[in-house]
C-alpha positions in Angstrom: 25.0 14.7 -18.0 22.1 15.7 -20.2 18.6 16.5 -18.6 17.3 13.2 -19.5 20.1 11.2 -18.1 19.3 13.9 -14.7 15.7 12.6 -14.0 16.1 9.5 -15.4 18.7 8.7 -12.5 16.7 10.6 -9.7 13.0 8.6 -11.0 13.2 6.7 -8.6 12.9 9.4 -5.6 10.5 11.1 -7.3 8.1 8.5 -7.3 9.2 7.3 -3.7 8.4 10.9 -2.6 5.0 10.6 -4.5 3.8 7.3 -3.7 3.9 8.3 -0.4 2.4 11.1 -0.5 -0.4 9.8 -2.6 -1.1 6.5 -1.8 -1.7 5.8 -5.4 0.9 3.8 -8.0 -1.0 5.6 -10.9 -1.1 9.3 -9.8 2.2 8.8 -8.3 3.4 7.7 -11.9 1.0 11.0 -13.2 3.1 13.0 -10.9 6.5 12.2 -12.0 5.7 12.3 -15.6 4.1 16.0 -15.1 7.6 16.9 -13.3 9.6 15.8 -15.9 7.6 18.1 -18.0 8.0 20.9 -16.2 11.8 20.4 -15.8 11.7 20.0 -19.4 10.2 22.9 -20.2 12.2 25.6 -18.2 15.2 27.5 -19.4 16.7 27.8 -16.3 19.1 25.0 -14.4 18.7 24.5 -11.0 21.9 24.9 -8.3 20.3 21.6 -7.3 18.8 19.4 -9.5 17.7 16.8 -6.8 16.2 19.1 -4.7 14.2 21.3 -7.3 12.9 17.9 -8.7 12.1 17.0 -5.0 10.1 19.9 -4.7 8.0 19.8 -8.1 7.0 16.0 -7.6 6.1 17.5 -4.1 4.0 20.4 -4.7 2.3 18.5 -8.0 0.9 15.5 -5.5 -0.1 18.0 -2.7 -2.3 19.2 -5.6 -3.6 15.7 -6.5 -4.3 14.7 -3.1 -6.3 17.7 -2.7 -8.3 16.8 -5.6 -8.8 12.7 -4.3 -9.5 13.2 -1.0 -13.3 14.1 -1.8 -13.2 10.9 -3.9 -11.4 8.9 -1.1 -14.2 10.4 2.1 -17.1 9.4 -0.8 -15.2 6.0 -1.5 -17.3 3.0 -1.6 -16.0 0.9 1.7 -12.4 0.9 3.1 -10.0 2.8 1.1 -6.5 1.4 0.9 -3.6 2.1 -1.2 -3.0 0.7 -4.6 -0.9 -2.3 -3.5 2.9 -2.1 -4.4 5.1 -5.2 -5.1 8.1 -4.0 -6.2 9.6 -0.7 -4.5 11.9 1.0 -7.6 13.9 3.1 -4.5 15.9 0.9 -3.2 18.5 2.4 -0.3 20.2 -0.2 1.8 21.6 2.0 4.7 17.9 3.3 5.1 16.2 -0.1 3.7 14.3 -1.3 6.9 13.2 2.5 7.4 12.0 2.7 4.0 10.3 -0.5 3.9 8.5 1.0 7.0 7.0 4.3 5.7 5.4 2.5 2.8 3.3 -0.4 4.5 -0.1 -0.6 3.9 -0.7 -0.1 7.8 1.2 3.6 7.1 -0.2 4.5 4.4 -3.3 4.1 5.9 -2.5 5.9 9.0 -1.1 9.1 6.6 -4.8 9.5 5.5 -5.3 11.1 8.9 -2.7 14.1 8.3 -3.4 17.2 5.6 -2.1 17.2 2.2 0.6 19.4 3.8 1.0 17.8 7.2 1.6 15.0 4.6 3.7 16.2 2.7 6.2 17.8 5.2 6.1 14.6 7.3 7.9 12.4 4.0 10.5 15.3 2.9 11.3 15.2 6.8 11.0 12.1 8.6 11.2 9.8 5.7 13.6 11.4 3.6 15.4 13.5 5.8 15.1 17.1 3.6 16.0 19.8 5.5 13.3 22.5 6.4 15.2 25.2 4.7 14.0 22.9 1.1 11.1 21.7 2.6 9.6 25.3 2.7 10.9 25.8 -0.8 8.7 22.8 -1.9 5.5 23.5 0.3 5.7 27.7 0.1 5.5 27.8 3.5 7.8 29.3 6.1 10.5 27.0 7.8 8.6 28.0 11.3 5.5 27.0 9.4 6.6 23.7 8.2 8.4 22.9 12.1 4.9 23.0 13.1 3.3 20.8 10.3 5.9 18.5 10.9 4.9 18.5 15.0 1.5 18.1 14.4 2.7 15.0 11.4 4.5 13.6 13.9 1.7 13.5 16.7 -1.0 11.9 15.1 1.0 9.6 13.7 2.7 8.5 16.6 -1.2 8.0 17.8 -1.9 5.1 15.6 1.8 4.3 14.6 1.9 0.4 13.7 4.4 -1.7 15.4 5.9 -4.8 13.1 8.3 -7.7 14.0 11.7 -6.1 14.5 12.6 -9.6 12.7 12.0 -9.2 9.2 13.2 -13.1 8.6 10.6 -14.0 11.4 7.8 -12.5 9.7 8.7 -13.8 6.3 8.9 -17.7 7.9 5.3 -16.6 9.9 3.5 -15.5 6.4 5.0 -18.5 4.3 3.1 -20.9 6.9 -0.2 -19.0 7.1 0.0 -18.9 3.1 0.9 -22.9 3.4 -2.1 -23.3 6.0 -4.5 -21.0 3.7 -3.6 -23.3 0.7 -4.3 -26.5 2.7 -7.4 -25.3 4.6 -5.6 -26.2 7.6 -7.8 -25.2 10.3 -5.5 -25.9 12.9 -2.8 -24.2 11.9 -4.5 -21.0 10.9 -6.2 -20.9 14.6 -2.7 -21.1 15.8 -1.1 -18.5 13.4 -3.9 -15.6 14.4 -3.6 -13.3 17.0 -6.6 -14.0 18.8 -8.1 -10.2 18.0 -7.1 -10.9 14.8 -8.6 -8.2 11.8 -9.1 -8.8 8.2 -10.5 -5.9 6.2 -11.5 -5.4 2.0 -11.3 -3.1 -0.1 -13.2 -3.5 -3.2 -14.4 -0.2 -3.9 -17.7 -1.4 -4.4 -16.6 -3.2 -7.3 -15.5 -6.5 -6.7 -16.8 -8.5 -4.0 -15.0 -7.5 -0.6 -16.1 -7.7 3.5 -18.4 -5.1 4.0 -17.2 -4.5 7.5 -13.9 -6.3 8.8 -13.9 -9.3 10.1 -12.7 -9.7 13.7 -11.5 -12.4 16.0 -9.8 -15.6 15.4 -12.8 -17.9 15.3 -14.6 -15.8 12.9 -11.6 -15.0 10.4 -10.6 -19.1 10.3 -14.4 -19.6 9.4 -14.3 -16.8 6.3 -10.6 -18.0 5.0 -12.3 -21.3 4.8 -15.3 -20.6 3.2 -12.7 -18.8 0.6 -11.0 -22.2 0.3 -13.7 -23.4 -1.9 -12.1 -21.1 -4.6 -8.8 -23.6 -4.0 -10.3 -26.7 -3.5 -12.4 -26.1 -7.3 -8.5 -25.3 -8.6 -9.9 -22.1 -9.7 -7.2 -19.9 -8.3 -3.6 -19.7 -6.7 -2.3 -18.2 -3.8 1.6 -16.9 -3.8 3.6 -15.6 -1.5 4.9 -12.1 -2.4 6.0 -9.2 -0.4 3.4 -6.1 -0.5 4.6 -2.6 0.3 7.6 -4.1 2.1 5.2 -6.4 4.1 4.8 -9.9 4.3 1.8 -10.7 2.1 0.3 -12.7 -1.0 -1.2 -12.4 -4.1 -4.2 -14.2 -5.8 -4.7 -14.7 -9.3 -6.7 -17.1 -11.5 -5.1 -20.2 -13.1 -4.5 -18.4 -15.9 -2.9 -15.3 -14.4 -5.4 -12.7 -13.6 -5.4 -10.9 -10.5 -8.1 -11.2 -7.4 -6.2 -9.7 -4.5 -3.5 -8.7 -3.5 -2.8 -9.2 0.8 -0.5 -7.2 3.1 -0.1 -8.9 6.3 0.8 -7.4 10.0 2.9 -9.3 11.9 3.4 -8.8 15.4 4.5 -11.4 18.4 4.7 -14.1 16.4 1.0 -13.8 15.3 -0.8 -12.4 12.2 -2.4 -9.4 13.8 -4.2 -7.5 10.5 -4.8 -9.3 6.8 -4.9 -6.2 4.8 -7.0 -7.1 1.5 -7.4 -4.7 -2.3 -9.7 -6.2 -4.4 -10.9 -3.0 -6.4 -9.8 -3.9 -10.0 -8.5 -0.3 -10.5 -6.4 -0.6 -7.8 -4.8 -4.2 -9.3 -4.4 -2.7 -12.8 -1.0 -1.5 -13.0 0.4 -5.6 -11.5 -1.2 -6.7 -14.6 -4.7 -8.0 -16.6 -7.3 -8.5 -13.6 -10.2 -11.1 -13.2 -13.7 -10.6 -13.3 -14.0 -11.0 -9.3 -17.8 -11.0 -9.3 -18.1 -13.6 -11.9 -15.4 -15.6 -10.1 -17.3 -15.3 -6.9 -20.8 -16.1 -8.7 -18.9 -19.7 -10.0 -18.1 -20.3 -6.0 -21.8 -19.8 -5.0 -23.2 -22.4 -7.7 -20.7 -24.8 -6.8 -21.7 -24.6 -3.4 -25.3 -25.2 -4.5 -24.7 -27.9 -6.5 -22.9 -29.5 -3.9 -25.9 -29.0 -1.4 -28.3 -30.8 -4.1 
């Protein structure tokens, strides 16, 4: 098998392993391209090739993350991951696992840990490397990695998020809230939200996003209504799609563009979080993206024309 037909078959790891690590579809991308560089451009062949791949894509994003989080601690608002739809690594014995380690809800929580405490707790806990390899890719000791991965595990198990064992449930839930959203269905969004129910934007300061979350039933029904002028005008379309394994949706103009893309959390039988990226740069790699603020602007004269 040549070299190409080598990382061509394991691309799909690489950028599991750096997607998680990063929380971003573009660096993530970055990353894998600058490892295939790299292998391309040594002499040598690894005993392994999986596992010096592995650790490249590894050490290059522990880099990158180094570098972003100044950007992400200066970031305008809530940061949250650049939104994933479609997850290239598929591995059915290990799907539901997986689909876990990649919601928005962990994503967010692995901002708490280090770029190495990061980094040591996907090799380990997510894909099961061995500490022996996961020193190789960190340049650390295997006691010195045991410990990352101790203190990886602690904090996360702090703010670990808790899903619907029921994948199917949570599905059936999120198609009705979309329904209900569609339909500004009062009623039935009251009844699908938990009653300390969150919703929280990111739009990076550049598209139009809740400054602070949005808490409580009463108050969340009253903002997804007030966004249901944007339906009721026919101006946009809400889908259901799955985002980062989630139950979620995606917004777009009638003629295709993206506004949002929604990750829902799903627990006893209510929507507990609404999880919303509106920051263009975030939506860019799903495809072209609206003007958000000139789509909002539209909404605010149609309300004043309606008042007069």
């Amino acid at each position: 098998m040549s070299r190409t037909e080598e990382f061509t078959a394991l691309r799909p790891l690489l950028f599991a392993i750096a997607y998680r690590v990063l929380g971003s579809v573009s660096e993530a991308e970055d990353a894998v391209q600058e490892t295939w560089l790299r292998y391309e451009g040594t002499t040598a062949q690894p005993a392994s090739v999986k596992s010096f791949l592995s650790a490249v894509v590894t050490r290059i994003s522990i880099d990158v993350l180094r570098s972003a989080r100044v950007r992400r601690e200066e970031y305008t608002g809530t940061w949250f991951p650049e939104p994933l739809l479609d997850d290239p690594y598929e591995d059915p014995e290990r799907s539901a696992e997986l689909a876990d380690s990649v919601s928005m809800a962990a994503l967010v929580l692995l901002e708490r840990l280090s770029p190495l405490e990061r980094a040591v707790f996907v090799l380990r806990e997510v894909f099961g490397v061995d500490f022996a390899e996961i020193a190789s890719a960190v340049d650390r000791s295997e006691a010195a990695c045991r410990q990352l991965a101790v203190r990886a595990r602690r904090h996360m198990a702090e703010g670990r998020p808790r899903f619907d064992a029921d994948r199917r449930e949570r599905t059936e839930l999120a198609a009705r809230f979309v329904e209900a959203f569609r339909e500004g269905d009062v009623e039935g969004l009251t009844e699908l939200l938990a009653a300390d129910v969150q919703v929280i934007g990111d739009g990076g300061g550049k598209a139009p996003a809740f400054a602070r979350p949005v808490s409580g039933r009463a108050k969340v029904v009253r903002a997804f209504t007030a966004f249901g002028d944007l339906l009721t005008a026919g101006d946009v379309v809400i889908e259901q799609h799955e985002v980062n394994h989630q139950p979620g949706m995606v917004v777009r103009t009638t003629d295709h563009r993206l506004l949002a893309v929604m990750a829902l959390d799903v627990l006893d039988g209510h929507i507990q979080t609404v999880r919303g990226v509106m920051n263009p740069d975030k939506l860019a790699h799903l495809g072209p993206v609206a003007d958000a603020w000139a789509v909002h602007a539209e909404v605010a004269r149609a309300r004043r024309d309606r008042r007069v």
